[in-house]
C-alpha positions as CSV (number, residue, x, y, z in Angstrom):
1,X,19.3,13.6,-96.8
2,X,19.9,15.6,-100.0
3,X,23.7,16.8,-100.9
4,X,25.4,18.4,-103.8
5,X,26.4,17.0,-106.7
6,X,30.3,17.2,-106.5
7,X,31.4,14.8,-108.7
8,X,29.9,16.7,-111.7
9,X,30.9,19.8,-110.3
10,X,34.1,19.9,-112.3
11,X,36.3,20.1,-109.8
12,X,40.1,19.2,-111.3
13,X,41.1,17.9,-107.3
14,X,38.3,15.5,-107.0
15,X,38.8,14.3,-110.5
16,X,42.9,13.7,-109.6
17,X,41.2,12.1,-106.6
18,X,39.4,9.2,-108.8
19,X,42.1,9.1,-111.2
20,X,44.1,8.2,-108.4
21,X,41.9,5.3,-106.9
22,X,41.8,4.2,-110.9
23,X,45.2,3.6,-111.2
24,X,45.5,1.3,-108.0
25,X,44.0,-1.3,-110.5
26,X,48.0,-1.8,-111.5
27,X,48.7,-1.7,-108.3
28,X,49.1,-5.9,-108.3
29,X,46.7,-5.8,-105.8
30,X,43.5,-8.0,-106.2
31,X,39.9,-5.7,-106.9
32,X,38.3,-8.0,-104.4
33,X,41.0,-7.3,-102.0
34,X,40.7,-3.7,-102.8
35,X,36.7,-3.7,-102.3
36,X,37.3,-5.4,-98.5
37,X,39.3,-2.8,-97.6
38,X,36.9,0.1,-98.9
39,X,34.3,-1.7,-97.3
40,X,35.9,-1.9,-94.1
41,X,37.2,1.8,-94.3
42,X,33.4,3.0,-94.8
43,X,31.8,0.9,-92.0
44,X,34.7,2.6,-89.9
45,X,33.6,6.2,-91.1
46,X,29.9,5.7,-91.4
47,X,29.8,6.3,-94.6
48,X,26.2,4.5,-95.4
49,X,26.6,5.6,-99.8
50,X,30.2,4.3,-99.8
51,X,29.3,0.7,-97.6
52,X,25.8,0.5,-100.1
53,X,28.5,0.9,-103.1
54,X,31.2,-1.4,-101.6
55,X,29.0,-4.5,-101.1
56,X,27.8,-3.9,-104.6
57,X,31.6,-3.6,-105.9
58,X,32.8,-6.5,-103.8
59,X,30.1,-8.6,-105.6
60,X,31.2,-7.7,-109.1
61,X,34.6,-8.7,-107.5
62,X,34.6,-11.5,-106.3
63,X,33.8,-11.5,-102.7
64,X,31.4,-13.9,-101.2
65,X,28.3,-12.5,-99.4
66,X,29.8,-14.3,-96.7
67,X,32.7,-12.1,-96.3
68,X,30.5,-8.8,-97.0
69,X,28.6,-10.1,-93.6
70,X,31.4,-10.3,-91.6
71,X,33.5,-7.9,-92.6
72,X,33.0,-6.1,-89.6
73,X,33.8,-8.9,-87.5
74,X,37.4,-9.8,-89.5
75,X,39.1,-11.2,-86.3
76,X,36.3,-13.5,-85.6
77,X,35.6,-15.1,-89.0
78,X,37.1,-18.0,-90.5
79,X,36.4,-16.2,-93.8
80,X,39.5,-14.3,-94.6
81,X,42.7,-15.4,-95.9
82,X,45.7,-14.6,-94.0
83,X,46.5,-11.5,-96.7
84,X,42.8,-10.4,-96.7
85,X,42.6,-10.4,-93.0
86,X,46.3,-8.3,-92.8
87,X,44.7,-5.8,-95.6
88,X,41.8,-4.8,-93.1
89,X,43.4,-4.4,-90.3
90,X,46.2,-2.4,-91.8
91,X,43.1,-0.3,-93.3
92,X,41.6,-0.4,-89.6
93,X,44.6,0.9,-88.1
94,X,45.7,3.7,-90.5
95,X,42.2,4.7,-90.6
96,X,42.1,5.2,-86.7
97,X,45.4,5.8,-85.8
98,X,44.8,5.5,-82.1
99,X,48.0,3.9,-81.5
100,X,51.1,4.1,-83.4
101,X,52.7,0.6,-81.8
102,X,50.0,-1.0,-83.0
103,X,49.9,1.0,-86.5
104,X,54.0,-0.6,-86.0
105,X,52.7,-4.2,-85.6
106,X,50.3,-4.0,-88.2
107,X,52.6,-2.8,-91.2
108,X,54.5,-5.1,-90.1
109,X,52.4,-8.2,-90.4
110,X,51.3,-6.8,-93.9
111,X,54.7,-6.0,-95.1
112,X,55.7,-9.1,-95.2
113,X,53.1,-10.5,-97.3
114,X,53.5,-8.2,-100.2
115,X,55.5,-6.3,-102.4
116,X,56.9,-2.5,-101.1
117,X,55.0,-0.9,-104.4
118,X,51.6,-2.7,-103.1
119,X,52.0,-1.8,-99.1
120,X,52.1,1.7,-100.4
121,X,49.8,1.8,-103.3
122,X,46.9,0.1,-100.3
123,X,48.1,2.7,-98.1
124,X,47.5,5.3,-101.1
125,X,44.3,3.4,-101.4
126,X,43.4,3.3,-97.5
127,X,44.4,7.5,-97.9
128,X,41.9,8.1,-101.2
129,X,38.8,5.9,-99.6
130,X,38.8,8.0,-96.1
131,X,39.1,10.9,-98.7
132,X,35.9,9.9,-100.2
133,X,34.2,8.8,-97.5
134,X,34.7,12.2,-95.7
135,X,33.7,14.0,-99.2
136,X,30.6,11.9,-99.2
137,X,29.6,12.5,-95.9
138,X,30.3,16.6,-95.4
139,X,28.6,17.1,-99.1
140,X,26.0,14.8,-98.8
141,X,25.5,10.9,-100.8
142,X,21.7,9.8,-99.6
143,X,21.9,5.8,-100.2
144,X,21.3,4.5,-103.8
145,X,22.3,7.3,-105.3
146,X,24.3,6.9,-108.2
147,X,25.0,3.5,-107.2
């Protein structure tokens, strides 16, 4: 699949876009933390550029190849810490949003783990990787590209 070339296309929203998802590094949050939740997000959205680039970024992170496997399968792996398995499926249900009780429930189990400032700067961060995910697939990322 060949797309365009957006993020040199000099457009000042995308750029905001990244210099958003830049400044979640002071967010408190950890980057492996981060990278489990983009991963998750992307395997949600199909996104096959953005998962390729997540594993890779989770790597550089931190995160065992372990946890890359079973991302997917959160609930059922031992692999998780109680914060990292909050994260995803906070990012799992504000990605969806299927049902709000349950969006209720699962800010709620994540709320009380961290800080106000970091529930919303991961919520900011869950908003910005759909973003990008979406942008990749409706303008076109073929795997390995700019990886």
């Amino acid at each position: 699949m060949s797309g365009f070339d957006y993020w040199n296309s000099g457009s000042t929203a995308y750029s905001k876009l990244m210099e958003a998802k830049a400044e979640l590094v002071s967010s408190g949050l950890s980057p492996a933390l981060l990278e489990l939740v983009f991963l998750k997000i992307s395997q949600i959205n199909g996104c096959s550029y953005c998962i390729a680039l997540h594993c890779k970024a989770a790597l550089r992170a931190g995160v065992s190849e372990t946890q890359i496997k079973q991302v997917r399968f959160t609930n059922l792996s031992d692999e998780f810490s109680e914060l990292e398995r909050a994260a995803i499926r906070w990012a799992e249900s504000v990605t969806t949003l299927t049902n709000v009780a349950n969006v209720s429930a699962k800010r709620e189990a994540i709320a009380s783990m961290i800080t106000l400032r970091q529930l919303t700067d991961l919520t900011v961060a869950i908003g910005i990787m759909n973003a990008l995910n979406r942008l990749s697939i409706a303008l076109g990322n073929p795997v390995g590209a700019n990886i």
